[in-house]
PATORDREN-140562 format. One record per residue (C-alpha): residue number from 1; x, y, z. Coordinates in Angstrom, 1 decimal. Example, Ala and Ser with C-alpha at 12.3 -4.5 7.8 and 13.67 -1.06 7.14 Angstrom:
residues 2
   num       xx       yy       zz
     1     12.3     -4.5      7.8
     2     13.7     -1.1      7.1
//
This chain:
residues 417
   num       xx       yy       zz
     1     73.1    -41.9    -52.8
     2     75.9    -42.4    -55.4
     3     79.9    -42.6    -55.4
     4     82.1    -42.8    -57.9
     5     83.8    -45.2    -60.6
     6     87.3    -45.5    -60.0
     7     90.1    -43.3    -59.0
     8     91.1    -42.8    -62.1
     9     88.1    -41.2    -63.2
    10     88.4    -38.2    -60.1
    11     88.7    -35.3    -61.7
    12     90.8    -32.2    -60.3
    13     87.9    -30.5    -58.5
    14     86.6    -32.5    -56.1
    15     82.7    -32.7    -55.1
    16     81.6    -29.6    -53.2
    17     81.1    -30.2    -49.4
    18     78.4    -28.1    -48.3
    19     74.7    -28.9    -49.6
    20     74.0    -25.5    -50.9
    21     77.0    -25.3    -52.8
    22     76.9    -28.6    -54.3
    23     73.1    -28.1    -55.0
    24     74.1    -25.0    -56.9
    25     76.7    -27.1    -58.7
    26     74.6    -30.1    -59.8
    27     71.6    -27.2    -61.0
    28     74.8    -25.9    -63.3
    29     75.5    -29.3    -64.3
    30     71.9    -30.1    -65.3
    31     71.8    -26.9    -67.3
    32     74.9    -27.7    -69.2
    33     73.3    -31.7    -69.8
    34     69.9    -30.0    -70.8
    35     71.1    -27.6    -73.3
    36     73.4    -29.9    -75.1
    37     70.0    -32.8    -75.4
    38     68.4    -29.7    -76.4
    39     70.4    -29.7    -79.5
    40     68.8    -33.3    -80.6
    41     65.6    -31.3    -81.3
    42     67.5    -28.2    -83.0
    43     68.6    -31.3    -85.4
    44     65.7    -33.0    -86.0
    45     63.3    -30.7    -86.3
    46     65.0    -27.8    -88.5
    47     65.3    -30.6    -91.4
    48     61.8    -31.2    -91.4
    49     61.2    -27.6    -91.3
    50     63.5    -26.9    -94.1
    51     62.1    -29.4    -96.6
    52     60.5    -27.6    -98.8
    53     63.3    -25.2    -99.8
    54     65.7    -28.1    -99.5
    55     63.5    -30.5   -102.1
    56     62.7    -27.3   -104.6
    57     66.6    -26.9   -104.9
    58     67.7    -30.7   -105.4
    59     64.5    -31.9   -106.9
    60     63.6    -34.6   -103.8
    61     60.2    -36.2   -104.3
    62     57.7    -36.7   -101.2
    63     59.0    -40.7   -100.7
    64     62.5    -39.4   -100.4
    65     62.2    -36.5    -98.5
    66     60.4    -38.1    -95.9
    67     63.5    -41.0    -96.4
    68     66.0    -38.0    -95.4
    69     63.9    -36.8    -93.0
    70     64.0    -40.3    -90.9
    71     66.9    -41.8    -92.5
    72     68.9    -40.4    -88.8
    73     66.4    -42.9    -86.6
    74     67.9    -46.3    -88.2
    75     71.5    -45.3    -87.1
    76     69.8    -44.5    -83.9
    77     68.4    -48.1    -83.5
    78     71.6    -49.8    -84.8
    79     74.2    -47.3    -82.5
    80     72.0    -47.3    -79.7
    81     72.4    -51.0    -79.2
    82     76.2    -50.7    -79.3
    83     76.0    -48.0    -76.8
    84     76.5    -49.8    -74.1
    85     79.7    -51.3    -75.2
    86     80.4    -47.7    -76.1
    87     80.1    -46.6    -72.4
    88     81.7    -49.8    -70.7
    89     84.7    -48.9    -72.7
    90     85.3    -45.3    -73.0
    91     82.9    -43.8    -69.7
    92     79.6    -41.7    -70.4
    93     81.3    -38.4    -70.4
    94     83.5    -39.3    -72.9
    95     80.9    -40.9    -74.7
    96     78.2    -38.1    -74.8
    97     80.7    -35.9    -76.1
    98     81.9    -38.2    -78.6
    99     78.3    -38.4    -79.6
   100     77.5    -34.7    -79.6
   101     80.8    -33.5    -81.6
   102     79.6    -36.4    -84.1
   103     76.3    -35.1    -84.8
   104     77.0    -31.7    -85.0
   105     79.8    -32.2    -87.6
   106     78.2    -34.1    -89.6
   107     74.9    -31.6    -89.5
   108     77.7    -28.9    -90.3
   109     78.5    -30.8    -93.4
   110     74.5    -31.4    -94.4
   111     74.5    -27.8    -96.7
   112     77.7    -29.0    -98.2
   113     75.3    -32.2   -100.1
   114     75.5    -31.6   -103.8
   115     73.0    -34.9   -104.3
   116     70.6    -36.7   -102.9
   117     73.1    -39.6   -101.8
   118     74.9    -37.0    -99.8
   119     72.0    -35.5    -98.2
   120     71.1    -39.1    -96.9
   121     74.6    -40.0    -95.9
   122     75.0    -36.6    -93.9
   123     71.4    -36.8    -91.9
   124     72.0    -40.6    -91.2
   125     75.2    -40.4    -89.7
   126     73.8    -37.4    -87.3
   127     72.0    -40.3    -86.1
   128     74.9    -42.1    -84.6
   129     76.4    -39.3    -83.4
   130     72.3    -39.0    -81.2
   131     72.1    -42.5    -80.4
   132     75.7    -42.0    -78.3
   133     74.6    -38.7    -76.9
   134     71.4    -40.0    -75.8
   135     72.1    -43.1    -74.2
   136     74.9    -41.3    -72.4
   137     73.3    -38.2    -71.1
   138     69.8    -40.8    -69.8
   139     72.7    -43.2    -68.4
   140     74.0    -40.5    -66.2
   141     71.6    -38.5    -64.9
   142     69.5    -41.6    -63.5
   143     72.5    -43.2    -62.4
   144     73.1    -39.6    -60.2
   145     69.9    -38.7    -59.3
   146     68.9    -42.3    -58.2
   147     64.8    -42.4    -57.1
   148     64.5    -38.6    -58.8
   149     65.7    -39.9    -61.8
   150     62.1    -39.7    -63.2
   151     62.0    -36.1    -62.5
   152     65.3    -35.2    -64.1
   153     64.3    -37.0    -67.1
   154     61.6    -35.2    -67.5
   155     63.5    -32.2    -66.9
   156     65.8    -33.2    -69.9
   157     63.2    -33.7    -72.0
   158     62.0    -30.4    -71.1
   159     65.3    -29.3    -72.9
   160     64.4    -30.9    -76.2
   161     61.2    -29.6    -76.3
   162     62.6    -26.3    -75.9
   163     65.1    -27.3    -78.9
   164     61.9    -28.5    -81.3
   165     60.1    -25.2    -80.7
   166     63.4    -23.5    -81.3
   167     64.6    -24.9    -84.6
   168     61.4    -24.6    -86.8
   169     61.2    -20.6    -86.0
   170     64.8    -20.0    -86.4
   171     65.5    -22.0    -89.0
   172     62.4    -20.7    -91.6
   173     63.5    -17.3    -90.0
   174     66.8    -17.3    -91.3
   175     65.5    -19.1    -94.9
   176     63.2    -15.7    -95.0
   177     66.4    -13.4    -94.3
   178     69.0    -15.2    -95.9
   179     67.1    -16.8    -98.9
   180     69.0    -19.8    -98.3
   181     68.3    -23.5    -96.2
   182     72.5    -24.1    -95.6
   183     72.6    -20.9    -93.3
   184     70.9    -22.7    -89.9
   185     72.6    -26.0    -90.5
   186     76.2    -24.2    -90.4
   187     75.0    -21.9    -86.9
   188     73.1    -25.6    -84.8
   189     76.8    -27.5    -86.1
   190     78.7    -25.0    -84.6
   191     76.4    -23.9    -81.4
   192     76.4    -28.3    -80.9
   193     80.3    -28.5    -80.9
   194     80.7    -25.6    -78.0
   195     77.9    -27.5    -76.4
   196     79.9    -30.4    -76.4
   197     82.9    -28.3    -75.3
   198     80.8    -27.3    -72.4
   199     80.0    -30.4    -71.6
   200     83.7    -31.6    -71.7
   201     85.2    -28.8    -69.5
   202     82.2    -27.9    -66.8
   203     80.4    -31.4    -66.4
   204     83.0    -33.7    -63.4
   205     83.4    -36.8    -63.1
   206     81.8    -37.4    -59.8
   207     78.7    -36.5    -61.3
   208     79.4    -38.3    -64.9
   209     80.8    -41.4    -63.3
   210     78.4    -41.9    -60.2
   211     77.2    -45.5    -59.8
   212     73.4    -45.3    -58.3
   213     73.6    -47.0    -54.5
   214     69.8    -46.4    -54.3
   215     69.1    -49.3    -51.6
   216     65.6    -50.2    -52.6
   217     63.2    -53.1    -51.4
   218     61.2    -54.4    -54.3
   219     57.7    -55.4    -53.5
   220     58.1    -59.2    -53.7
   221     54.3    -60.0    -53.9
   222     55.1    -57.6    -57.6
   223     58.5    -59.7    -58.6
   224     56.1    -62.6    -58.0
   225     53.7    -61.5    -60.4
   226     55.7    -60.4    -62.7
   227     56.9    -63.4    -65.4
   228     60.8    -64.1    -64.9
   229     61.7    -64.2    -68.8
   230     62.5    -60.8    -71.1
   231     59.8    -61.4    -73.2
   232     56.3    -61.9    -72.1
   233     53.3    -61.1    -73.0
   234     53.1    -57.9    -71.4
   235     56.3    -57.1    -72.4
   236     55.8    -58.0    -76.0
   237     52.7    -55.6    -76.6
   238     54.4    -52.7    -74.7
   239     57.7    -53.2    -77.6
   240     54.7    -53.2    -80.5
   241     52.9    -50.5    -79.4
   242     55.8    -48.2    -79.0
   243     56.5    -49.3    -82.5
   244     53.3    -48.4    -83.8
   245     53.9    -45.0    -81.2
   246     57.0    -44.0    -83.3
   247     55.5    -45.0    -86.8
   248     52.9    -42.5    -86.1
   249     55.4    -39.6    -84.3
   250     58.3    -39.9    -86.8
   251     55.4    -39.9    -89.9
   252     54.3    -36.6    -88.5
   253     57.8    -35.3    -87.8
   254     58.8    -36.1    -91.0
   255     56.5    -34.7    -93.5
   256     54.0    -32.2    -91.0
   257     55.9    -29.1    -92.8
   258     55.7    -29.8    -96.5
   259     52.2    -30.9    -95.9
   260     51.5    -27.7    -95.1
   261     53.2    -26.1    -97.7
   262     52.2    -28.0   -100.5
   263     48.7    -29.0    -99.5
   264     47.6    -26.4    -97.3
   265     49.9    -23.5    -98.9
   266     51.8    -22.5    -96.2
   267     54.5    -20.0    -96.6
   268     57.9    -21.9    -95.2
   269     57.7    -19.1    -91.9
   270     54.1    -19.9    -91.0
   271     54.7    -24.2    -91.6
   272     57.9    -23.4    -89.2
   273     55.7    -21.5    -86.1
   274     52.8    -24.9    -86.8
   275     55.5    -27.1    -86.2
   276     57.6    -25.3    -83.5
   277     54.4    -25.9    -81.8
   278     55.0    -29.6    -80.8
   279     58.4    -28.0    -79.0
   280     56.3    -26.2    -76.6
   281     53.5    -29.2    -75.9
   282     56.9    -31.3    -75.0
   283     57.8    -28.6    -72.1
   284     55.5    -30.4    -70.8
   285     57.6    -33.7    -70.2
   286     58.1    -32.8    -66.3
   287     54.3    -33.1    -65.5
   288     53.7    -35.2    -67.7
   289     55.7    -38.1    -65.9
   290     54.6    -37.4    -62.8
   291     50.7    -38.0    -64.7
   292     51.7    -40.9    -65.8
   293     52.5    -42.8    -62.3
   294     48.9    -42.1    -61.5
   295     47.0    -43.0    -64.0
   296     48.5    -46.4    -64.9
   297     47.8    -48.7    -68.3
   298     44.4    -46.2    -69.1
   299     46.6    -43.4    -69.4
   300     48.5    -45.2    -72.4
   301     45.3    -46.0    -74.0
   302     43.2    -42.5    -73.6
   303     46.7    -40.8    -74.4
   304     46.6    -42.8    -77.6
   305     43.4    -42.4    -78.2
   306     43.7    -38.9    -77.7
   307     46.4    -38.8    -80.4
   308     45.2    -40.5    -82.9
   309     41.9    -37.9    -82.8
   310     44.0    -35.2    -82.7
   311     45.9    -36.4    -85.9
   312     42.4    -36.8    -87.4
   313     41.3    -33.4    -86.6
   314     45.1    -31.7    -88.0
   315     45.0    -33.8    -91.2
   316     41.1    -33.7    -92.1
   317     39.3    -30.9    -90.3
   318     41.6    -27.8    -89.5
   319     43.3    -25.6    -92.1
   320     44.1    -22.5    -90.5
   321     47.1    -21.8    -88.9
   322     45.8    -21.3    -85.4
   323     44.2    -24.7    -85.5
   324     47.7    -26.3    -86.7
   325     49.3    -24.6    -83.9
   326     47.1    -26.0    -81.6
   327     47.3    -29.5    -83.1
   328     50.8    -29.5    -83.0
   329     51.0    -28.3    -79.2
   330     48.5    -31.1    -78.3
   331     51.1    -33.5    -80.3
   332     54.0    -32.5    -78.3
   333     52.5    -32.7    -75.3
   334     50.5    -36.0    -75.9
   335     53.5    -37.7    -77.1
   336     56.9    -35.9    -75.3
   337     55.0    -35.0    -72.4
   338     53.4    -38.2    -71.4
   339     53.2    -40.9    -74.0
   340     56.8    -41.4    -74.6
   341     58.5    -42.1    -70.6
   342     55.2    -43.9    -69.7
   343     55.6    -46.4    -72.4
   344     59.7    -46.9    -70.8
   345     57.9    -47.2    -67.5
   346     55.4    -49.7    -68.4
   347     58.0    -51.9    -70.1
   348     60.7    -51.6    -66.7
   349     57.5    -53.0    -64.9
   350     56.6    -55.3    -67.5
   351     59.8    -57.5    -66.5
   352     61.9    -58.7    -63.6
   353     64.1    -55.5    -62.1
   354     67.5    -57.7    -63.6
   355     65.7    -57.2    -67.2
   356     65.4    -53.4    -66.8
   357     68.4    -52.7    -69.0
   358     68.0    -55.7    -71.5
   359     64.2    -54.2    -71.9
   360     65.0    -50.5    -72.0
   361     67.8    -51.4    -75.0
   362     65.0    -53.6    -76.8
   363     62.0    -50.5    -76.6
   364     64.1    -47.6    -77.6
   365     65.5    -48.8    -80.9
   366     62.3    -50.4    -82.1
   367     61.0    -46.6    -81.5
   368     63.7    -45.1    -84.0
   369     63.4    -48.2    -86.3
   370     59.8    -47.3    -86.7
   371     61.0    -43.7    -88.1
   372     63.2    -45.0    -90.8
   373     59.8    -47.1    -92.2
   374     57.3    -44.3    -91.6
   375     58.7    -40.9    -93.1
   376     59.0    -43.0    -96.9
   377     55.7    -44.5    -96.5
   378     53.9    -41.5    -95.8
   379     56.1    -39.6    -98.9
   380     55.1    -42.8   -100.9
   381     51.3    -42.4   -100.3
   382     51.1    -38.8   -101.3
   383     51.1    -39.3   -104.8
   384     49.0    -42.4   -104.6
   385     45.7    -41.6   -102.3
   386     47.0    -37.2   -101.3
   387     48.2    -36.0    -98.5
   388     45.4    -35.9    -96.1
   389     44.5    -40.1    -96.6
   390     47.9    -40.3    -96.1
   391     48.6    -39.0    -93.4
   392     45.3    -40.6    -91.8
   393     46.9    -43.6    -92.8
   394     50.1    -43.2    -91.2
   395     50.0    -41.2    -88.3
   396     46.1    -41.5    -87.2
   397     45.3    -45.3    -87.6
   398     48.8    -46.2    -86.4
   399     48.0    -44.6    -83.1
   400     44.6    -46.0    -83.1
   401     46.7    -49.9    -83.4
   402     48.4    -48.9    -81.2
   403     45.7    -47.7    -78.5
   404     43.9    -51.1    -78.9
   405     47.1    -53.2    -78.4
   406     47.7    -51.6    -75.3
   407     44.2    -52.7    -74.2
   408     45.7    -56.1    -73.7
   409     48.5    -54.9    -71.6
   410     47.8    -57.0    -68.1
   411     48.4    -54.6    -64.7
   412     48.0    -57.8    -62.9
   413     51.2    -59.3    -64.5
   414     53.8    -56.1    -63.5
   415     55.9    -54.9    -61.1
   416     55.3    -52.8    -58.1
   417     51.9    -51.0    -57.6
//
C-alpha cells in the first residue's frame, strides 16, 4: 500500500481508479524506469568495448585504460553517499532526471577528449550523473512496489542487462561502419537525454513520490538474534566480500575487451559480441533473486565459487569465441543475476530493520570503490606477469577471497528466516 508525499508534489493527472487501468499505467511506468537504467549499461559497457580503437588513437597504455574504464565507479561511491541529501531535498523524480541528463551529457562530450586528462574527466563525471540515477530509480520503485519490491528490482536489472548486451554490439558495429569510436558515444548521449525527457513528462508523481505503508510484523525471535549495532561481524564480512565481488566484476569489465584483442587477437566486432554476452546472462536478474531467497548463505559461496572457476576457465583455458561467449554469459548471470541483490539481501538481514538504509549506503559504494582500484591494477599487471596471470590475479583469486570470507558469514546471527 503507498500514498503520497505532500500535496505539492500531486501532479495534474491524478492516479487511475480502476485496477486494470492503473495496472496498465504502472507496467508503462516500469517500462519508461527500465529503459532509462538500461542506459547505465549502454555507458559502461560501450567504453570498455571501444578501448582498443580509443587507446590506438590517443596512445593509452593498459594501466590507464583500465583507469578510464573505472575511473566512473569512484564518483559513484562518493555521489552515491550524497544521494540521499540529493533526494531529501529536491524529490526522486527530480533527482533521477537530474542524474540521467548528467550522465548522458557528459558521455556526449567523451569523443570531444583531445587528451588523456579529458578522457578521464569526461567518464568520471558520467559517474555522478549514475550514482543520482541509480539511487533514485532503486528508491522509488521499492518505495512503490512495497513487499514486490524484490521482483521489480530484478525486473530493472533486467533492463541493464539488456543495455550491456546492447552497447558492445552496437557500438563495435558502428566502429566497423563508420571507422570511428566518437560515433556511438554521440547516438547513447542523445537516446539518454530523451530518456530522461521521458522520464520527466510520462513518470507521476503518485508513483515517484509514494511513501511505502507496507505494515509488516518482523519476526522478533530474528530482531533478537540479530546484533543491534551497524557493524557486526556479519555485517562486516558481507561489506568485504562485496568489495572483493566488485574488485573482481569491474577488473573484468574493464579490461575483458582489449584482452581479447591484444592477447587473443580479436577483431573489435567479435571482442564486442564476447562481451555483449555478460548483458544477456544479467536478463537473468528476475530469477535470479527469487534463487537467492532459497538457497540462503551457500548460494553466496557456490555462486562465488562458481565465478571465480569460470574466470579461470575464460582467462586460461578457452580461446575461441564460442567459449568467450559462453564465459561471459555465465558472468552476467553469476554476477547480475544472482550474486549482486543477494549480497544487498544478506547485508539488510545482517542488521536491525532501523539500519537497512545506513547498511544499504555503506555496501553499494564500497562495490563502486572497488572498480576505481581494480581496472588500473589489472592494466598495471599486464606488462609485468601478461594478460592471462593477470587477470587470474584480479578477477579469479579475488572471487575465490571472496567465497571463503563469506564462509564465516553466521545465518544464526540474521534477520528473519
Amino acid at each position: 500500500m503507498t500514498e503520497v508525499l505532500g500535496k505539492a508534489d500531486l501532479p495534474a493527472r491524478r492516479m487511475p481508479s480502476s485496477h486494470g487501468e492503473r495496472a496498465y499505467t504502472v507496467a508503462i511506468i516500469v517500462l519508461i524506469l527500465g529503459l532509462s537504467y538500461s542506459f547505465n549499461g549502454l555507458d559502461r559497457s560501450a567504453f570498455p568495448a571501444l578501448l582498443s580503437p580509443i587507446s590506438s588513437e590517443l596512445g593509452i597504455t593498459p594501466a590507464q585504460g583500465g583507469f578510464l574504464s573505472n575511473i566512473f565507479t569512484l564518483n559513484i561511491a562518493l555521489f552515491g553517499a550524497l544521494s540521499g541529501w540529493f533526494i531529501g531535498r529536491f524529490g526522486r523524480k527530480h533527482v533521477l532526471v537530474g542524474g540521467l541528463l548528467a550522465y548522458s551529457a557528459f558521455t556526449f562530450a567523451i569523443p570531444l577528449a583531445s587528451s588523456y586528462t579529458e578522457l578521464a574527466f569526461y567518464r568520471a563525471m558520467t559517474g555522478a550523473g549514475e550514482a543520482l540515477h541509480i539511487t533514485a530509480i532503486f528508491s522509488m520503485i521499492g518505495a512503490y512496489f512495497g513487499k514486490r519490491r524484490g521482483t521489480f528490482f530484478g525486473i530493472n536489472n533486467a533492463f541493464f542487462g539488456l543495455g550491456t548486451f546492447l552497447a558492445p554490439l552496437i557500438a563495435s558495429q558502428m566502429f566497423q561502419l563508420l571507422g570511428s569510436w566518437r560515433s556511438p558515444f554521440y547516438l547513447f548521449g542523445i537516446a539518454g537525454m530523451v530518456s530522461a525527457i521521458s522520464v520527466y513528462l510520462f513518470v507521476p508523481s503518485w508513483f515517484a513520490a509514494a511513501i511505502d505503508q507496507e505494515i509488516r510484523r518482523d519476526d522478533e525471535a530474528g530482531d533478537l538474534r540479530c546484533p543491534t549495532t551497524l557493524i557486526n561481524l556479519n555485517s562486516a564480512v558481507c561489506t568485504v566480500a562485496f568489495f572483493l565481488t566488485g574488485f573482481s566484476f569491474l577488473a573484468y569489465m574493464a579490461l575483458y575487451s582489449l584482452y581479447l584483442k591484444s592477447a587473443l587477437a580479436y577483431s573489435v566486432a567479435d571482442a564486442g559480441l564476447a562481451f555483449s554476452m555478460f548483458g544477456i546472462g544479467a536478463l537473468t536478474a528476475f530469477f535470479g533473486g527469487w534463487l537467492g531467497d532459497k538457497v540462503k548463505r551457500w548460494g553466496l559461496i557456490v555462486g562465488l565459487a562458481l565465478m571465480s572457476l569460470n574466470s579461470y576457465v575464460m582467462f586460461f583455458h578457452v580461446i575461441s569465441l564460442y567459449g568467450q561467449m559462453a564465459t561471459s554469459f555465465i558472468f552476467g548471470v553469476l554476477l547480475s543475476g544472482f550474486l549482486y541483490p543477494r549480497f544487498l539481501a544478506v547485508m539488510q538481514k545482517s542488521v536491525q530493520s532501523h539500519h537497512i538504509s545506513a547498511a544499504t549506503s555503506i555496501i553499494l559504494p564500497v562495490f563502486y570503490f572497488a572498480g576505481f582500484l581494480s581496472g588500473p591494477a589489472f592494466g598495471a599487471l599486464v606488462p609485468l606477469v601478461g594478460w592471462q596471470t593477470a587477470g587470474g590475479i584480479t578477477v579469479t583469486m579475488t572471487a575465490a577471497g571472496a567465497a571463503v570470507l563469506v564462509c564465516f558469514i553466521n545465518p544464526k546471527r540474521m534477520r528473519g528466516p
